[in-house]
N, C-alpha and C positions, 0 to 999 in steps of 0.2 A: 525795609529797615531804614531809619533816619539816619541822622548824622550819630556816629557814637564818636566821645570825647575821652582821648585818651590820654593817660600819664607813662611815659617811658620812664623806667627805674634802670639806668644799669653804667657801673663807672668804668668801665674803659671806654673810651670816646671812640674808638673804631666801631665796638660793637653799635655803641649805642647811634653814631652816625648811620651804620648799615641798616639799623633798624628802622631808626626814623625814615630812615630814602625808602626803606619797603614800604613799611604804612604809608608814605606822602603819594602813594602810587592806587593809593584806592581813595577813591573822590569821598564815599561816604564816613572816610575817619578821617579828624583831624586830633592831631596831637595840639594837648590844651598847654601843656610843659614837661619837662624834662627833669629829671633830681640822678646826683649821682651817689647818695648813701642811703642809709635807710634811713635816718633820722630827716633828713631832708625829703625825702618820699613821703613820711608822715605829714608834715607840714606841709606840703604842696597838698595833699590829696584830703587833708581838713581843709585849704581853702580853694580849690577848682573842684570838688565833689567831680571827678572824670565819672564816666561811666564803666571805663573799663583802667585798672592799673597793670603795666606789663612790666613785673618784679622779677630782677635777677634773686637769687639765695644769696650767691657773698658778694657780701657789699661792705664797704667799711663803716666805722662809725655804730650801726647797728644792723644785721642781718637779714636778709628778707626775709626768713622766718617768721623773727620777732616784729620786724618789719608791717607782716600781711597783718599781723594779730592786732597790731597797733591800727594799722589803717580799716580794717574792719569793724572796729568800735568809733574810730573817730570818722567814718562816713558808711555807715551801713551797708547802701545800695550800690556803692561803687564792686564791681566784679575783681576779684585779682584772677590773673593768669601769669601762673609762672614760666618765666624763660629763662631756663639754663642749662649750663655745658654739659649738669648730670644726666647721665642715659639709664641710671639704675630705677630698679621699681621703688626700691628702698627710699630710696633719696625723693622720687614723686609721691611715694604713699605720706611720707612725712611733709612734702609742701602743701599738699591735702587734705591732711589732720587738721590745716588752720582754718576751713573753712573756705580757701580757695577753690575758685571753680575750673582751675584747669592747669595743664601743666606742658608746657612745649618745650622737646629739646631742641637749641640749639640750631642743632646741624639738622635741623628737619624745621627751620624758621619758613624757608623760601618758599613752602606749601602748606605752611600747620598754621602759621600764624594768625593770617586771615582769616582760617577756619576756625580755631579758638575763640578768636574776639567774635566772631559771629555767633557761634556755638554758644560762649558765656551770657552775652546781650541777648539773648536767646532763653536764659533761664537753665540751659543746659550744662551739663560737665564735658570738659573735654581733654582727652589725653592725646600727649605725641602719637603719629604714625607708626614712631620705631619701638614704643611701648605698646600698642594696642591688643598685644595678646593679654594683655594685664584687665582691660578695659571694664572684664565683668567684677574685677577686683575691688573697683571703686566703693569707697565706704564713707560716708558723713566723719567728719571727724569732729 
Protein backbone atom coordinates (compact mmCIF):
# COMPACT_ATOMS: atom_id res chain seq x y z
CA UNK A 1 0.00 0.00 0.00
CA UNK A 2 1.18 3.68 -0.74
CA UNK A 3 1.06 6.55 1.14
CA UNK A 4 -2.82 7.05 1.96
CA UNK A 5 -3.82 10.90 2.79
CA UNK A 6 -5.74 11.70 5.35
CA UNK A 7 -8.31 14.32 6.69
CA UNK A 8 -8.91 14.22 10.75
CA UNK A 9 -12.47 15.41 11.51
CA UNK A 10 -13.03 15.85 15.24
CA UNK A 11 -13.41 19.05 17.59
CA UNK A 12 -12.07 18.36 20.92
CA UNK A 13 -8.45 19.07 20.50
CA UNK A 14 -7.40 16.27 22.93
CA UNK A 15 -9.16 13.72 20.89
CA UNK A 16 -8.07 14.97 17.82
CA UNK A 17 -4.19 15.62 19.10
CA UNK A 18 -4.36 11.82 20.31
CA UNK A 19 -5.38 10.80 17.07
CA UNK A 20 -3.11 12.65 14.89
CA UNK A 21 0.05 11.37 17.35
CA UNK A 22 -1.41 7.69 16.44
CA UNK A 23 -1.57 8.01 12.74
CA UNK A 24 1.93 10.26 12.78
CA UNK A 25 3.21 6.82 14.05
CA UNK A 26 2.65 4.79 10.87
CA UNK A 27 5.08 5.99 8.04
CA UNK A 28 2.66 5.15 5.33
CA UNK A 29 -0.30 7.93 6.36
CA UNK A 30 0.17 11.17 6.46
CA UNK A 31 -2.52 13.60 7.61
CA UNK A 32 -3.15 16.24 4.63
CA UNK A 33 -5.28 18.57 7.41
CA UNK A 34 -7.20 18.77 10.24
CA UNK A 35 -11.17 20.46 10.46
CA UNK A 36 -12.89 20.63 13.66
CA UNK A 37 -16.88 20.93 12.48
CA UNK A 38 -18.45 19.38 9.75
CA UNK A 39 -18.99 22.25 7.62
CA UNK A 40 -15.29 22.87 7.58
CA UNK A 41 -14.56 19.03 7.05
CA UNK A 42 -16.68 19.55 3.74
CA UNK A 43 -14.46 22.37 2.59
CA UNK A 44 -11.23 20.89 3.39
CA UNK A 45 -11.95 17.50 1.83
CA UNK A 46 -13.45 19.43 -1.60
CA UNK A 47 -10.04 20.91 -1.67
CA UNK A 48 -7.22 18.08 -0.41
CA UNK A 49 -9.54 15.12 -2.03
CA UNK A 50 -7.61 12.82 1.14
CA UNK A 51 -8.09 9.44 0.52
CA UNK A 52 -9.24 8.44 3.60
CA UNK A 53 -11.69 11.09 6.03
CA UNK A 54 -11.55 10.13 9.85
CA UNK A 55 -15.37 11.70 10.75
CA UNK A 56 -16.38 12.09 14.48
CA UNK A 57 -20.76 12.20 14.34
CA UNK A 58 -21.12 15.28 16.65
CA UNK A 59 -19.60 17.83 15.51
CA UNK A 60 -20.77 21.42 15.75
CA UNK A 61 -21.82 23.61 12.95
CA UNK A 62 -22.95 20.51 10.97
CA UNK A 63 -22.97 16.71 11.96
CA UNK A 64 -20.90 14.06 10.72
CA UNK A 65 -23.77 12.48 9.51
CA UNK A 66 -24.68 15.27 7.33
CA UNK A 67 -21.29 15.75 7.17
CA UNK A 68 -20.19 12.28 5.30
CA UNK A 69 -23.11 12.84 2.77
CA UNK A 70 -21.85 16.08 1.98
CA UNK A 71 -18.28 15.05 1.61
CA UNK A 72 -19.29 12.06 -0.40
CA UNK A 73 -20.74 14.07 -3.39
CA UNK A 74 -18.25 16.79 -3.22
CA UNK A 75 -15.14 14.17 -3.49
CA UNK A 76 -16.39 10.62 -4.50
CA UNK A 77 -13.38 8.59 -3.90
CA UNK A 78 -12.40 9.93 -0.68
CA UNK A 79 -13.26 6.85 1.94
CA UNK A 80 -15.06 8.17 5.19
CA UNK A 81 -14.53 6.04 8.37
CA UNK A 82 -16.17 6.96 11.34
CA UNK A 83 -14.73 7.53 14.85
CA UNK A 84 -16.76 7.94 17.65
CA UNK A 85 -17.59 7.43 21.29
CA UNK A 86 -20.86 5.55 20.08
CA UNK A 87 -20.55 1.76 20.90
CA UNK A 88 -24.05 0.98 19.70
CA UNK A 89 -24.99 -0.97 16.53
CA UNK A 90 -27.65 1.53 16.09
CA UNK A 91 -25.70 4.46 16.08
CA UNK A 92 -22.85 2.53 13.43
CA UNK A 93 -25.80 1.11 11.23
CA UNK A 94 -26.75 4.68 10.77
CA UNK A 95 -23.19 6.24 10.12
CA UNK A 96 -23.31 3.33 7.42
CA UNK A 97 -26.55 4.16 5.73
CA UNK A 98 -24.26 7.28 4.30
CA UNK A 99 -22.26 5.28 2.38
CA UNK A 100 -19.43 5.18 4.68
CA UNK A 101 -17.05 2.55 4.59
CA UNK A 102 -16.37 1.94 8.23
CA UNK A 103 -17.00 2.57 11.53
CA UNK A 104 -14.52 2.70 14.72
CA UNK A 105 -15.20 3.08 18.34
CA UNK A 106 -13.36 5.24 20.13
CA UNK A 107 -12.09 3.33 22.76
CA UNK A 108 -11.06 0.57 20.42
CA UNK A 109 -8.99 3.50 18.17
CA UNK A 110 -5.37 2.23 19.54
CA UNK A 111 -5.81 -1.12 17.47
CA UNK A 112 -8.97 -0.64 14.99
CA UNK A 113 -7.84 2.51 13.59
CA UNK A 114 -5.02 1.52 11.39
CA UNK A 115 -6.92 -1.39 10.58
CA UNK A 116 -9.90 0.69 9.25
CA UNK A 117 -7.85 3.08 7.09
CA UNK A 118 -6.18 0.01 5.57
CA UNK A 119 -9.30 -2.01 5.40
CA UNK A 120 -11.33 1.21 3.68
CA UNK A 121 -8.17 2.04 1.05
CA UNK A 122 -8.71 -1.50 0.49
CA UNK A 123 -12.10 -1.08 -1.04
CA UNK A 124 -13.21 -2.93 2.01
CA UNK A 125 -15.94 -2.25 5.01
CA UNK A 126 -14.89 -2.26 8.33
CA UNK A 127 -16.46 -2.31 11.71
CA UNK A 128 -15.00 -1.75 15.45
CA UNK A 129 -13.58 -4.95 17.36
CA UNK A 130 -16.10 -4.28 20.00
CA UNK A 131 -18.99 -4.40 17.31
CA UNK A 132 -17.90 -7.22 15.15
CA UNK A 133 -20.64 -9.66 16.36
CA UNK A 134 -22.67 -7.21 14.08
CA UNK A 135 -20.12 -7.51 11.12
CA UNK A 136 -22.55 -9.86 9.04
CA UNK A 137 -25.14 -7.08 9.54
CA UNK A 138 -23.49 -4.84 7.31
CA UNK A 139 -25.82 -3.30 4.57
CA UNK A 140 -25.20 -0.71 1.68
CA UNK A 141 -27.14 2.04 2.71
Amino acid sequence: MGEVRVLVVEDSEVVRRAVCSLLEGFPEVRIVCVATDGLEAVERAACEKPDVVVLDIRLPRLNGIEAACRIRTVTPNSKVLFLSQYDSWAGAQEALHTGASGFVVKADAATDLIAGIHAVCQGKRFLSSSLSAHEGEITRG
